[in-house]
N, C-alpha and C positions, 0 to 999 in steps of 0.2 A: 549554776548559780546566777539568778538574777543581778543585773545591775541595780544598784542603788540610784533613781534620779532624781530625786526629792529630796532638798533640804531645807529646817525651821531652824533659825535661831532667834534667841528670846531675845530684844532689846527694848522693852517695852517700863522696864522698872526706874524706881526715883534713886536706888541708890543713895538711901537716907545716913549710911555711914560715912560715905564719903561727902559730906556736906563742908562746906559753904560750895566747894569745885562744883556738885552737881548741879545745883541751884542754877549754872551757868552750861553746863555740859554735860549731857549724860555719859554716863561710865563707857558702854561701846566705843563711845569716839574718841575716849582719850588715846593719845598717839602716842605709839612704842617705834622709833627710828624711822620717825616720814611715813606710817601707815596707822591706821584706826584700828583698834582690834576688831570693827566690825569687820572692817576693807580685810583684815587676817583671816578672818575665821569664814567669809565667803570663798576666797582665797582655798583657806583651806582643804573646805567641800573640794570643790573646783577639777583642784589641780590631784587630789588624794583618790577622787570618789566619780570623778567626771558626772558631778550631778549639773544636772540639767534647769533646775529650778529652785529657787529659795525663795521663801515664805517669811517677812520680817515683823518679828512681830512689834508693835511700836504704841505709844504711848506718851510717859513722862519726854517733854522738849522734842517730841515726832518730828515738828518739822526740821530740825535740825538731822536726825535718822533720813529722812526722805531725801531732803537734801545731800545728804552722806551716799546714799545709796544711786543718784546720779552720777558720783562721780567715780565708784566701783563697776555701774556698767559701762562708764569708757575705759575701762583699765580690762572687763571682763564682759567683752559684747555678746559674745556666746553663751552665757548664760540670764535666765532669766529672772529677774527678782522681783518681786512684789511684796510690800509693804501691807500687812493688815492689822487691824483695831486689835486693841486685846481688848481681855473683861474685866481686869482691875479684881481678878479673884484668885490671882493667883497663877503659878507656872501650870500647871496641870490641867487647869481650865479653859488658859489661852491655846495651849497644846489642842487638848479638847475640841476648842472652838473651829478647825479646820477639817472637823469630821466630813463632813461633805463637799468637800475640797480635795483632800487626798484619800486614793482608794489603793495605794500599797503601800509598800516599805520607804520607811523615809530618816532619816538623821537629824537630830536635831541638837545644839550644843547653844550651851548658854552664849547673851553678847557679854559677859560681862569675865569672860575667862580666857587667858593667853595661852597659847600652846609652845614653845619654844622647839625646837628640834624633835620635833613630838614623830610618831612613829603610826599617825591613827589609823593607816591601811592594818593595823590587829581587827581591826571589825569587820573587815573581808575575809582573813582567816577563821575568823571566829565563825562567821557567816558559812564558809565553805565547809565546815566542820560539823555545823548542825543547823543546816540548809531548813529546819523545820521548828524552831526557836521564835519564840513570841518577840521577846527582847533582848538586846546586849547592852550592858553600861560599860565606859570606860574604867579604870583603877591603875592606879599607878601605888606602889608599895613605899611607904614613908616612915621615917623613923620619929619623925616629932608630929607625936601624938595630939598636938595642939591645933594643928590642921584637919586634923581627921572633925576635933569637936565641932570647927568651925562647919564642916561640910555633910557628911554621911559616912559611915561605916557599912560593909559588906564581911557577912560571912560567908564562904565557899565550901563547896564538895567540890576539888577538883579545878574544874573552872567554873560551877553550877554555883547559881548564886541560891543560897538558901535562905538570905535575910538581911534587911536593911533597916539599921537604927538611925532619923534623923537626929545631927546634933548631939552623939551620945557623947555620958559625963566618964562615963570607962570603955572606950574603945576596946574590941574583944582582940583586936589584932591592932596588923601594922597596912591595912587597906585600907586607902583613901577612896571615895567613892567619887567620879568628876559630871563634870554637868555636860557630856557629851553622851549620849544616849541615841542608838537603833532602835528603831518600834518597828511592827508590824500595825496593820488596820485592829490588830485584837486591842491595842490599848486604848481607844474609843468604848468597846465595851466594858472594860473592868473599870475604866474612870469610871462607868454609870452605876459599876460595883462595890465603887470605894467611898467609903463615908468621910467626911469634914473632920478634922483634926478638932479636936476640945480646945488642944493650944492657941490654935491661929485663927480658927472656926471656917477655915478652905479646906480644899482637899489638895494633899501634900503630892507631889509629884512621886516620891521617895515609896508615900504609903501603897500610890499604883502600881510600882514597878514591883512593890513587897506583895502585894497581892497576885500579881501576875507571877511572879517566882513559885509561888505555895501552889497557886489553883491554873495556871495553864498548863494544857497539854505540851506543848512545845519547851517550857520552860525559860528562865533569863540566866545569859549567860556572861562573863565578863570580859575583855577586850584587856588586855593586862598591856599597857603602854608604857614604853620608856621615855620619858620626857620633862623638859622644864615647865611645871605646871605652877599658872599661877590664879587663885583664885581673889579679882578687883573688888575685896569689899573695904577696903579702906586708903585713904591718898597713901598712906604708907606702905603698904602692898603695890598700889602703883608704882611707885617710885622704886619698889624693888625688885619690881619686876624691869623698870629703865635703866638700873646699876648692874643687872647681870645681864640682858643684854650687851649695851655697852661695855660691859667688862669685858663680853667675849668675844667684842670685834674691834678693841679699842686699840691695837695695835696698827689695823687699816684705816685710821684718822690723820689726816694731815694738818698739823699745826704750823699757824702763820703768826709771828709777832710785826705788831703795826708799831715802829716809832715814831711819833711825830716830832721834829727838830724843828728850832726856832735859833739860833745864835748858840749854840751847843756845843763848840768847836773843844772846849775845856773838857766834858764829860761823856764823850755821842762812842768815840772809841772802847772807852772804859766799859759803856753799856753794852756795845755788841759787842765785846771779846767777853764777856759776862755773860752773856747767853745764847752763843753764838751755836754753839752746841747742843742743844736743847729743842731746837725747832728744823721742822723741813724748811722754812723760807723767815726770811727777815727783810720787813720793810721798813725802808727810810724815807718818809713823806717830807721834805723838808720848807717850810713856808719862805722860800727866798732871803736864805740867810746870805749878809756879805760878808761872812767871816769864811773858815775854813771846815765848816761843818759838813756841807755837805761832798766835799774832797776827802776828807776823813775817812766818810761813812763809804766812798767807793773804794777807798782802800784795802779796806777788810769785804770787800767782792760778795756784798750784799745787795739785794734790789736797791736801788735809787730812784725817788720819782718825785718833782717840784709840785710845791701848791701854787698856785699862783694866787697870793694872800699877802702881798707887799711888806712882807713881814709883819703883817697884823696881830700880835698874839689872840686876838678880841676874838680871831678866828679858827681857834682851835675843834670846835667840833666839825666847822665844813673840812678840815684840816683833817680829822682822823676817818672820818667819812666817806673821804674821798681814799685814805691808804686802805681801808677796808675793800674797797670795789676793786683795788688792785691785786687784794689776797686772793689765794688759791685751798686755802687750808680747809677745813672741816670745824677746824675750832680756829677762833681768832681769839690773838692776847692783846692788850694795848698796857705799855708800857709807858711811863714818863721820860724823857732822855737824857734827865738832870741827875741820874746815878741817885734816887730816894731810894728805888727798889733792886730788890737783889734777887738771883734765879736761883738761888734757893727756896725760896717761898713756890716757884712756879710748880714742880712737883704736887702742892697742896693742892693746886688751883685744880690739877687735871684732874686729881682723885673726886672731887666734889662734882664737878664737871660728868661725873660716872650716873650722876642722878637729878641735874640743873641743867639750867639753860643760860643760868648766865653767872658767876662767881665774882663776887669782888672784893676787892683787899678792903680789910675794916685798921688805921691806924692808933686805935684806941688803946690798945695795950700798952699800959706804959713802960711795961718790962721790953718792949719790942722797939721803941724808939729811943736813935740814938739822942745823944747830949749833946744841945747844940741845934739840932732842928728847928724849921721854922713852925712847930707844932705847939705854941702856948695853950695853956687851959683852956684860954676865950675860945681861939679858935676852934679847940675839941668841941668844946660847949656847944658852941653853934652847929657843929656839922652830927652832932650828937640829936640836937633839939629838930633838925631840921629830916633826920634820919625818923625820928620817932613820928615827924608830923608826919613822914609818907605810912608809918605804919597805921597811924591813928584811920587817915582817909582810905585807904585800902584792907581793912580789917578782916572784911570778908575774905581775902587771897592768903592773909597770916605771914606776911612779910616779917623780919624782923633784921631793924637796920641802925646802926651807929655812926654810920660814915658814909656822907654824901658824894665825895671831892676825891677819891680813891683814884690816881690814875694809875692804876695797878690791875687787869679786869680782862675774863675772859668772856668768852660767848660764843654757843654753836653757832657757825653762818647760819643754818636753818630757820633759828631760832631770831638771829637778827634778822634778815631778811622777812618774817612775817611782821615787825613791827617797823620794816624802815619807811614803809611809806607815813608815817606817823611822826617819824621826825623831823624835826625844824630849828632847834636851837643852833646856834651860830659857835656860842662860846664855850668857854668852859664848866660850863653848867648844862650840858651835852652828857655828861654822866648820870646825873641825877634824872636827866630825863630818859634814857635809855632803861635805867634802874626803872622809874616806874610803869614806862610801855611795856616794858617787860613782865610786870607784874598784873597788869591789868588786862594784858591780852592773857592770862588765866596762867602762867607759866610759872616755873621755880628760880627766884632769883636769891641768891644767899650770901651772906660774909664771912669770912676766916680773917683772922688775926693774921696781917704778915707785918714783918719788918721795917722800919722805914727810917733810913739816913738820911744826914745832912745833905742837902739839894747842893749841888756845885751852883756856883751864882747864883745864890735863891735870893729874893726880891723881897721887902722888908710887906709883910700885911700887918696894912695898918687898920684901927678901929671903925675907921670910915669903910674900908675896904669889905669887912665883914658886913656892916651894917646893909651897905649897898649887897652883896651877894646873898644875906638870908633876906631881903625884900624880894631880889627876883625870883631867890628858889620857890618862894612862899607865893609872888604871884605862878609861877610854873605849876605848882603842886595844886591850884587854886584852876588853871585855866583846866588841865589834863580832869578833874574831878568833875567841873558844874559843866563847862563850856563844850568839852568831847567828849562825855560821860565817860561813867564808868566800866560799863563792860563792854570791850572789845574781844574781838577775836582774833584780830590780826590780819583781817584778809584785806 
């Protein structure tokens, strides 16, 4: 059996379903736990197939693919990649387009498809079994038929592919057909076989492979894979393809709760014996209280670590900032240390957390706030009006936000870390700006409804107070949009 040393994959499309995200990032490079599905699926070859060479096909946002692809060959020096044009006609034709390029057997798998625990040494088997075999598709066996319409169906003899329906409205079985595909040099010639689709007016990748099944001698045969497959044609699909990930490695995350203490001596206890349970690590940033807060907080034998912020309140974001760079955790929480929020809600946080990058508490439910709180209508109002203007200006990311002032908030380090170079607010309006770097460097930021009680020593806001805080949010939301534009990426 021939080694496989050639690999193509397709990243060359606009990925029009996932729009506005694409418009900014092509589908390959969306990142599934620190990697691109491109960076995966070179990977894949790689390490699966010891191929030698990959062929990228590139197009919509390329220089972003090109770029991408610098930084997979220092992760994979060994292997060789190159970037080429496609034709804008289609998968079958960019395939096509490498005819005098490749003169044997090569793999080719869409950029736009994740493999999870996939199993695709079946194409070596498959291969060793009928060594003389035009093509093999991959197929993984599926019970919801609703995936099948979105992709292709295959009928078999055996393992013998007999026929391929693009997009069929009654799937004849439970075969999903995947965008990972073995050719031989023969599928250059039957591409020159296969006529343009009436539908599309291309010629369909699906109809060569159906041609080649009917009329090659060697025949196509299937790769029957067991694996978490996901086909990226919509942000939702995305996103669910980052919740089962995550879900199945979220017990090896380490969570870090940040307190930040300012004269807290009344409520700082209540908060860590409150969630003390709940996290691998708990820090207490304390901004040089003279009261007995932060003796308290070493009492119950959690991290301790001073701001030196002369008791500033003014300086609460250098304040949580700085407890961040002391975490350790995977996920960081920040908490208020005034006993508002409770570690019951925290459970919600992590679940959302399975498919975001950053979760924060929305106080708006009124069924959820106690009697008594420093939460009057006005100030919902504002932090409502002020939530809606980030959505208005970020429209294209699909934010949706009620609560600016939430100190109740998780966030992957990952995730923070790509936007901290970006920040700069001092105070407490440090949240609202985290909320929107996070949003505009293209990521998922989202609210849940939690809880929220009477603040121990909570400090009266007054009319002025609001006044003064929806000017600065409004110039903040104002500088991050005209003055650092809008699309970042985080780096």
């Amino acid at each position: 059996m021939k080694k496989i040393r050639i690999g193509v994959i397709a990243a060359a499309g606009k990925g029009t379903r996932a729009y506005p995200r694409t418009s900014f990032i092509p589908k390959p490079l969306f990142v599934i736990e620190g990697k691109t599905i491109l960076h995966r699926n070179v990977e894949l070859m790689v390490k699966t197939f010891g191929i030698e060479k990959v062929y990228v096909l590139v197009g919509h946002l390329k220089e972003q693919i090109i770029a991408e692809l610098d930084q997979i060959r220092l992760a994979l020096p060994k292997v060789v990649i190159e970037p080429v044009e496609w034709t804008e006609k289609g998968l079958a034709s960019d395939v096509a387009s490498l005819e005098k390029t490749i003169r044997e057997p090569f793999l080719t798998i869409l950029g736009d498809e994740f493999y999870y625990h996939t199993d695709h040494d079946a194409f070596l088997k498959v291969l060793k079994k009928h060594p003389k075999m035009a093509a093999s598709i991959g197929v993984v066996k599926t019970s919801l038929l609703s995936r099948i319409r979105k992709n292709y169906s295959v009928v078999l003899e055996n393992d013998k592919i007999l026929n391929l329906v693009e997009k069929p409205e009654n799937p004849p079985n439970e075969l999903l057909g995947l965008g990972s595909y073995f050719f031989t040099p023969e599928y250059f010639e039957f591409f020159k076989k296969t006529p343009a689709s009436q539908k599309s007016g291309v010629i369909e990748i699906t109809d060569v492979i159906d041609k080649m099944a009917k009329e090659s001698s060697g025949g196509v045969y299937a790769a029957m894979l067991n694996c978490e497959y996901f086909n990226i044609n919509s942000m939702q699909d995305y996103y669910h393809a980052v919740y089962e990930v995550r879900n199945d490695l979220f017990s090896k995350f380490k969570t870090s709760l940040i307190i930040p203490t300012n004269h807290n001596e009344r409520s700082i206890t209540d908060v860590i014996v409150d969630f003390k349970n709940k996290f691998n690590e708990i820090i207490v940033i304390d901004n040089e209280s003279n009261d007995d807060t932060l003796a308290l907080a070493k009492k119950e034998k959690v991290k301790t670590y001073t701001f030196p912020g002369d008791g500033d309140p003014t300086r609460l974001g250098e304040q949580v900032r700085r407890g961040i760079e002391y975490a350790t955790g995977d996920i960081i929480v920040v908490v208020s240390p005034d006993g508002s929020f409770r570690s019951k809600d925290f459970p919600k946080l992590l679940e959302y957390m399975k498919d975001s990058d950053m979760v924060i508490g929305t106080r708006t439910t009124r069924q959820m706030i106690e009697q008594g709180s420093n939460l009057k209508p006005l100030y919902r109002l504002v932090n409502l009006l002020m939530g809606k203007l980030v959505e208005l200006f970020w429209w294209g990311q699909e934010p949706r936000f009620t609560d600016v002032d939430c100190q109740f908030f998780s966030v992957w380090r990952e995730s923070y870390d790509r936007v901290k170079p970006q920040l700069v607010v001092e105070d407490r309006k440090f949240i609202v700006e985290l909320m929107i770097d996070i949003v505009r460097s293209h990521m998922r930021c989202i609210e849940i409804p939690v809880s929220y009680f009477k603040p121990v020593g909570q400090v009266e806001y007054r009319l002025r107070d609001m006044i003064s805080d929806s000017f600065q949010i409004f110039k903040l939301i104002l500088s991050k949009k005209f003055f650092l534009g809008e699309n970042r990426d985080g780096e």
